[in-house]
Each structure stands twice: as structure tokens, then as C-alpha cells.
N, C-alpha and C positions, 0 to 999 in steps of 0.2 A: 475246048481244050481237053486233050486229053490228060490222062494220067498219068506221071512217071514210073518207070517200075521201079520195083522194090530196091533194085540191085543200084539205082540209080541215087536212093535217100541218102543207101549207106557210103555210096561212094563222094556224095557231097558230104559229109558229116564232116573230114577235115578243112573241106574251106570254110563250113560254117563256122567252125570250131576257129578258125582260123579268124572269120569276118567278126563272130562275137569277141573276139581278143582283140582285135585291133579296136573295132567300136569303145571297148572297155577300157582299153589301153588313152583311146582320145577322149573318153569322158573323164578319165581321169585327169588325163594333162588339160582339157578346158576347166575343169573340175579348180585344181592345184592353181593354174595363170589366174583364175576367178578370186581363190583367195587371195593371193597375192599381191591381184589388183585393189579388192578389197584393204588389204591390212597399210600398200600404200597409199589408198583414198583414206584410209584412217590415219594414219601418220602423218600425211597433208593438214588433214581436218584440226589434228591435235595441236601439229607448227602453228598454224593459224591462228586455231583459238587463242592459242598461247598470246601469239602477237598482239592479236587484238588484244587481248587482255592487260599487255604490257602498254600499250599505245594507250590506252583507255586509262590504265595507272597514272602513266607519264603526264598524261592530258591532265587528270585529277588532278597530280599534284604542283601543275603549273598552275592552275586556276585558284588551288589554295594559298599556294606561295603570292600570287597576287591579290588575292583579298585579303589575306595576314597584312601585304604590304599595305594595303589601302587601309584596311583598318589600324594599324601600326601609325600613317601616316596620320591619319585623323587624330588619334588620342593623341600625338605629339603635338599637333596643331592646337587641337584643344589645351593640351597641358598647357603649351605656350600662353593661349589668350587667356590661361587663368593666374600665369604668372605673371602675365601684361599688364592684367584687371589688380591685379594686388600692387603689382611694383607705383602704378597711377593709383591709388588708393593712398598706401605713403607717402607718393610724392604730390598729394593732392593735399596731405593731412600737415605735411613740413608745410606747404604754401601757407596752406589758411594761419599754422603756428606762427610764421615768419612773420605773415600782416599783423597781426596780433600783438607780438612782440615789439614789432616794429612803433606801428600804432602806439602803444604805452610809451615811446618812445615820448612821445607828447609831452607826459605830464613828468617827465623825469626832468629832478634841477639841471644838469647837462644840456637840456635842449639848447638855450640859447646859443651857449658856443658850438651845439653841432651848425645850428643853422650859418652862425659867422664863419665856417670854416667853409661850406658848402660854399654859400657867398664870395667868400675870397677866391675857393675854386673855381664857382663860375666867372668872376670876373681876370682869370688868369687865363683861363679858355676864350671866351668871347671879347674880351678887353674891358678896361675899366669904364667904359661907360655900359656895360651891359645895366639893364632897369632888372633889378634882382625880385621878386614879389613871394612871398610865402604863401608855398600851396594849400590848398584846405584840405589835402589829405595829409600834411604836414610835411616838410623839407621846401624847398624855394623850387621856383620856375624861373630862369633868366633869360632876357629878351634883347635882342641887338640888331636892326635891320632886321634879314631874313631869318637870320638865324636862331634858335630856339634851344636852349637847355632846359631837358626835365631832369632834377634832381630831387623828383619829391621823395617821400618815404620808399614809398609802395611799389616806385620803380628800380631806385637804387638797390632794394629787398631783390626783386626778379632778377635783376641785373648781376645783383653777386650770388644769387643761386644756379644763375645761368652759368657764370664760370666757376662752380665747382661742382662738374656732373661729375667730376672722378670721387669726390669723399660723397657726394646726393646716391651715387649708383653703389655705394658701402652699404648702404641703409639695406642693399637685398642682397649683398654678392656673402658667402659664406667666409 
């Protein structure tokens, strides 16, 4: 190849001047779109993080909110079986008093007419030929055909604690 002349350099110097302006001109607009793209992959990146972050919060404080609940749920439960444990503790401690009570019941001058009235009772229930017999836990047992009356102490005790759970359940209610 040959040479070009001289007169040829100077006379390309405005399109080179020209081609270096444009080149410069597009490395600057790839340049500028580059940032751009940059600062919106940054701005994506940041929304994101964000979200995750917020998702990941949210998640947290469902998980909390449900083991607060679970453990809330438990000490209730426990609370309860220790007021369960106590309220049957009282109502263990009135039983055994009642037998107790009852029981002395025995040797009180009274007895004999509790028993005749018992007597009379059971034979107003079962009829007058009911066979009346005194129990050995004290009060009678009467007997007619099938039918069977327990009036001893120890039952009639149960039996009227059974119907008064409304003043039995005072013993714990405030």
C-alpha cells in the first residue's frame, strides 16, 4: 500500500475530527444509558431488599404471634389444672369433714330419733312393710322385694353435698 499525501492527512482531519466527536458523543450516551441502567438495577435491587425484608418481618411476627398464642394457651391451661387441683383438694377435704361429722353422728344422744325418722321415711317410700336394718356405717338400709333404700350416713352426706354444688362451688368463687 502505498502512502497518502500529505495534502490528503490534512484534508481528512475534519471527518476525523468529526468520527472522534461522534465516537465520544456515543461513548458518552452508552456511557450515561449504562448508568442509568445501573442506578435502575440499584433501585430494583433496593425495592426488593426492602420487600424481602418486610415479608421476612411479617413472617417473623406471625410465627411470634403464634407461639405467644401457644404459649398463652398453655399457662392457661396449666393455670386452669392448678385451680382444678386445688378447687378437688377443698372439695376432697369438705368430703372427708362431712364423713367425719357425719360419723360422730353416732354417738350423739339424737341418734336414735335420726334413725326413727329415717325409718318412717323409708317406710313411706317403700311401704310399710319395707324390713328397715341399721347400717354399720350408721343410718338404716330398707328392703322391700326388689327394691332397696340406702339411707345410711355416708350416703345421705354425698347425696346432700351433691345437691348443693351451688354454696360447694362458694368455697372457691370470689
Amino acid at each position: 500500500m502505498s502512502a497518502l499525501p500529505r495534502t490528503s492527512l490534512a484534508s481528512l482531519a475534519p471527518t476525523r475530527a468529526a468520527l472522534r466527536a461522534a465516537a465520544e458523543a456515543e461513548s458518552a450516551r452508552v456511557l450515561a444509558q449504562a448508568d442509568a441502567d445501573v442506578a435502575e438495577l440499584l433501585e430494583d435491587a433496593h425495592r426488593e431488599s426492602g420487600r424481602i425484608r418486610a415479608d421476612a418481618a411479617a413472617d417473623g411476627a406471625a410465627v411470634a404471634r403464634g407461639s405467644a398464642a401457644l404459649r398463652s394457651a398453655r399457662t392457661r391451661r396449666e393455670a386452669h389444672e392448678i385451680v382444678l387441683a386445688q378447687q378437688n383438694a377443698v372439695y376432697t377435704t369438705l368430703v372427708s369433714e362431712v364423713r367425719t361429722a357425719v360419723s360422730a353422728l353416732r354417738s350423739d344422744p339424737c341418734y336414735p330419733d335420726l334413725l326413727d325418722r329415717l325409718s318412717a321415711h323409708a317406710r313411706a317410700l317403700l311401704g310399710p312393710r319395707a324390713v328397715v336394718t341399721e347400717s354399720p356405717a350408721g343410718g338404716i338400709v330398707a328392703e322391700r322385694g326388689s327394691r332397696r333404700l340406702d339411707l345410711s350416713l355416708p350416703t345421705v352426706a354425698e347425696a346432700t353435698l351433691g345437691t348443693m354444688a351451688s354454696e360447694v362451688s362458694a368455697l372457691w368463687t370470689p
